[in-house]
PAGU-157041 format. One record per residue (C-alpha): x, y, z; residue in three letters. Coordinates in steps of 0.25 Angstrom, whole numbers, plus 5000, padded with zeros to 4 digits. Example, Ala and Ser with C-alpha at 12.3 -4.5 7.8 and 13.67 -1.06 7.14 Angstrom:
BEGIN
504949825031ALA/505549965029SER/
# end
This chain:
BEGIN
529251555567UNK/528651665575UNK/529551645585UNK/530751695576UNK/529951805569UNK/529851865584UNK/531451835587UNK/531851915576UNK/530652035579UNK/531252015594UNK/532852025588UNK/532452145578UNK/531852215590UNK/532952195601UNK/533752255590UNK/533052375586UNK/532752385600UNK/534352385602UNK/534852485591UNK/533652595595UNK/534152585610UNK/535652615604UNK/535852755600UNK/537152715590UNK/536352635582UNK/535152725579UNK/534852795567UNK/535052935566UNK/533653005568UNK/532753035555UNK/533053175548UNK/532053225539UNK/532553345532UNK/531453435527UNK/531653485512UNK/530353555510UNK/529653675516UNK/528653605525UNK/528653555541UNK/528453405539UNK/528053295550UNK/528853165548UNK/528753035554UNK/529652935552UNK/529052775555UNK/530152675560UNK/530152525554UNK/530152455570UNK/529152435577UNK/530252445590UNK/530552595583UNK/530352715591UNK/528852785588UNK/528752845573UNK/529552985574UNK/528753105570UNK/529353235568UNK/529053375560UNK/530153445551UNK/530253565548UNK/530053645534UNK/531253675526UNK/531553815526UNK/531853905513UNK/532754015515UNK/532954085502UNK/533553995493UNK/533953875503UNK/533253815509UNK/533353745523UNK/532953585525UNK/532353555539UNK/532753435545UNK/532053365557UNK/532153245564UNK/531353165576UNK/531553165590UNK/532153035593UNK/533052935587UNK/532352825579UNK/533552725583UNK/533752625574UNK/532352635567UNK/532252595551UNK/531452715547UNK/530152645538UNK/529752785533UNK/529552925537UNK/528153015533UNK/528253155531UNK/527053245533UNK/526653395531UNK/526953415516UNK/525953455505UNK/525853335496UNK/526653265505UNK/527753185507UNK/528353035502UNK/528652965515UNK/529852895515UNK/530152745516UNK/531352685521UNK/531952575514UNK/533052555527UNK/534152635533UNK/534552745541UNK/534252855533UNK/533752965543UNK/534053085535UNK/532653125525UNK/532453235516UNK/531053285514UNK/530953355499UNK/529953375489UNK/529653295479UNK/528753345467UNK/527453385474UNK/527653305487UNK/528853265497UNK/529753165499UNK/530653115510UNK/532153055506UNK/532952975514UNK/534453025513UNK/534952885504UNK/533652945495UNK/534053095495UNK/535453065490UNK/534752965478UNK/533953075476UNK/534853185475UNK/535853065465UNK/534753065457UNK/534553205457UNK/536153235451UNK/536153125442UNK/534953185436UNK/535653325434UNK/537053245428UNK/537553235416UNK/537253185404UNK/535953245400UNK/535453375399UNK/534553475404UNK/533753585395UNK/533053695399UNK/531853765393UNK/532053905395UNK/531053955381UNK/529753985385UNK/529153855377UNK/529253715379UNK/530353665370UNK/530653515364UNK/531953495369UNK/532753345364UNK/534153295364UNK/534453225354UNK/535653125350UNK/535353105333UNK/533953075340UNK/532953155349UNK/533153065363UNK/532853155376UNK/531753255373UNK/530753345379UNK/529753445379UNK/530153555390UNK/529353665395UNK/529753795398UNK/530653825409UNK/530853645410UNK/531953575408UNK/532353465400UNK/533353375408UNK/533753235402UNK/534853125408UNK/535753095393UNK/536652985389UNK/538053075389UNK/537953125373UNK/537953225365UNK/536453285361UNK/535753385354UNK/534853475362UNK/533653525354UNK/532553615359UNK/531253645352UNK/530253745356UNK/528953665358UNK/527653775356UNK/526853645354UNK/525453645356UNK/525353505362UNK/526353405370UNK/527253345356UNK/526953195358UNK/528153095356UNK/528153075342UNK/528253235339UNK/529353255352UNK/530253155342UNK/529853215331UNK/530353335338UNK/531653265340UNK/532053235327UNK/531353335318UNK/531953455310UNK/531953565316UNK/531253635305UNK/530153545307UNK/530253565322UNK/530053725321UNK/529053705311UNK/528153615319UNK/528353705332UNK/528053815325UNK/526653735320UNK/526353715333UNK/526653855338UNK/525553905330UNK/524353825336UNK/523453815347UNK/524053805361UNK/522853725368UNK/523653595367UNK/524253515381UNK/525853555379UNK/525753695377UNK/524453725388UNK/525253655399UNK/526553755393UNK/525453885394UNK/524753815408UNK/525853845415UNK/525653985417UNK/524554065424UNK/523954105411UNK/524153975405UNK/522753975398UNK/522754115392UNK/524154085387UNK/523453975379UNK/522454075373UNK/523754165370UNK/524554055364UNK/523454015355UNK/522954135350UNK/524354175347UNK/525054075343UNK/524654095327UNK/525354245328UNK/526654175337UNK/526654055325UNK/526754175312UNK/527854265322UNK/528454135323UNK/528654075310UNK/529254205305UNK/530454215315UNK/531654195308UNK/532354105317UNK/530954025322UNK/531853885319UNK/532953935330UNK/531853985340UNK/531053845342UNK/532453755342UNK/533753745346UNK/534853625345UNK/536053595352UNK/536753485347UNK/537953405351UNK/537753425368UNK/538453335376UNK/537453295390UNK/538653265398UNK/539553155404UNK/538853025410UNK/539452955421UNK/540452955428UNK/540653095424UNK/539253155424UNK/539153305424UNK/538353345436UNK/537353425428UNK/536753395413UNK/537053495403UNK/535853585403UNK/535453695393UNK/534353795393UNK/533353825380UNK/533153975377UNK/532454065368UNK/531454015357UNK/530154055355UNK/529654175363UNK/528354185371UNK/527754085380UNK/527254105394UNK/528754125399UNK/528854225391UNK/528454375399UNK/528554445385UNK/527554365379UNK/526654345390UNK/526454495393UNK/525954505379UNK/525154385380UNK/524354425393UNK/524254565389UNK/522754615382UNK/522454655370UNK/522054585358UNK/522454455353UNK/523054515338UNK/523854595346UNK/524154505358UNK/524854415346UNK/525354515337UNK/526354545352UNK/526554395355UNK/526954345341UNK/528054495340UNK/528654455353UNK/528954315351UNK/529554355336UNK/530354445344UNK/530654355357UNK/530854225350UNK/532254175350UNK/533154055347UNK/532853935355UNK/534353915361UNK/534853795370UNK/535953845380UNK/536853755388UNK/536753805402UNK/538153845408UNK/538753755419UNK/537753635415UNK/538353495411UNK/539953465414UNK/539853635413UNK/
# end
């Protein structure tokens, strides 16, 4: 029994032996191309013990040169012949970096890129899924919102029922893969004090909008020392004297409020009837996307109200400022479809 285990380990090496002494059978050599702004140290290990010595070799950073930027590529000395790679480290990045495992073949081109907080190296077969995955993503049908108001807005699609929703910070954007239909698109201004828990994101969903405005409104008017709202106001640098601000102002803003005219148009918009696009074979290359405007003013994206909320003076007068300008700054809540998105 041993003697045949020793035959085939004499075969496999008298042929490995054979391809790495013939130039025409080799593997071209490994190519590491360097997607981030640091010098790295690779070493790529080899999966026989007849291979040539581990190669080690350094790449250079990436260079950015105004808005491009340049990818470095660098590559060992010598050929690794006909070498299975069984996995190449990459050192010299902060958080460092996912080595990468081979599963067989002759991949030799790699892609060093960031991945969240750390790094990861792609073979080129897992670059190209990557990248796949990465356009399905953006195709149609589905949609893609934007919150462009200064507060976090409640933001569902519904189809006679609420089925895709979200709470969606400032700035974020709400991006959802669809069956190929026709929806509504309804964005609330959410000035909650705390994260809604599921039963009051449905309720959300199918509620009147009287009743929606109403209980938004309710909300407006209490304390902000709540989780939603403080990690909302935590995201600035004054993010705990914004709290002091929001609370002792909110009675003021709640009265202003409740006497604006159009307050029902200012904390919802609808759009009904809005097609996400055409599934496969003919998929649009990029979701319908829209953009939410307007709403309540204030808020720590707004410059207007946070000159008068960090200026001096005393708190009547602080509030009496705040609650004139967001009567005079509020305006309808509006959702826009953005040109050129979708089939265009």
């Amino acid at each position: 029994m041993q003697s045949k285990e020793y035959f085939k380990i004499f075969w496999a090496t008298l042929i490995t032996l054979f391809f790495l002494a013939n130039a025409s059978y080799a593997y071209d050599r490994i190519k590491i191309h360097n997607n981030t702004t640091h010098k790295v140290h690779v070493e790529a290990v080899y999966a026989s013990f007849v291979c040539p010595d581990d190669d080690k070799w350094t790449v250079g950073a990436g260079i950015q040169k105004g808005s491009k930027f340049e990818v470095t590529t660098g590559s060992p000395k010598s050929s690794r012949g006909a070498c299975d790679i069984k996995h190449i480290r990459v050192t010299g990045l902060p958080n460092g970096a996912e080595a990468y495992h081979s599963g067989g073949g002759g991949d030799f081109n790699f892609y060093l890129i960031q991945s969240g907080s750390s790094y990861k190296l792609l073979s080129a077969s897992e670059k190209e899924e990557r990248n796949n995955e990465a356009r399905n993503a953006e195709m149609s049908p589905g949609f893609k919102i934007t919150n462009n108001t200064n507060y976090p807005l409640f933001v569902s699609l519904n189809l006679g029922v609420c089925l895709y929703y979200e709470t969606v910070m400032p700035g974020k954007t709400f991006d959802r893969t669809t069956g190929a239909v026709w929806f509504d698109i309804k964005a609330t201004m959410f000035i909650n004090k705390k994260k809604p828990t599921e039963a009051e994101f449905s309720k959300l969903c199918i509620q009147p909008i009287e009743d929606v405005v109403g209980a938004a409104l309710i909300a407006f008017s209490g304390t902000y020392a709540e989780d939603f709202m403080e990690k909302y106001w935590a995201e600035s640098a004054e993010g705990v004297n914004m709290f002091k601000v929001m609370s002792a102002t909110g009675t003021s803003i709640y009265e202003t409020l409740t006497h604006l005219p159009d307050i029902k148009d200012a904390l919802s918009a609808e759009v009904t009837m809005t097609y996400a696009g055409p599934p496969w074979p003919v998929r649009c290359t990029h979701k319908p996307a829209f953009r939410v405007t307007g709403g309540i003013a204030g808020g720590k994206h707004d410059k207007g109200w946070m000159a008068i909320a960090t200026e001096a003076g005393d708190t009547k007068t602080k509030n009496k400022k705040l609650a004139d300008y967001v009567s005079k700054h509020t305006t309808p809540l509006k959702i826009e479809k953005i040109t050129g998105s979708g089939c265009g």
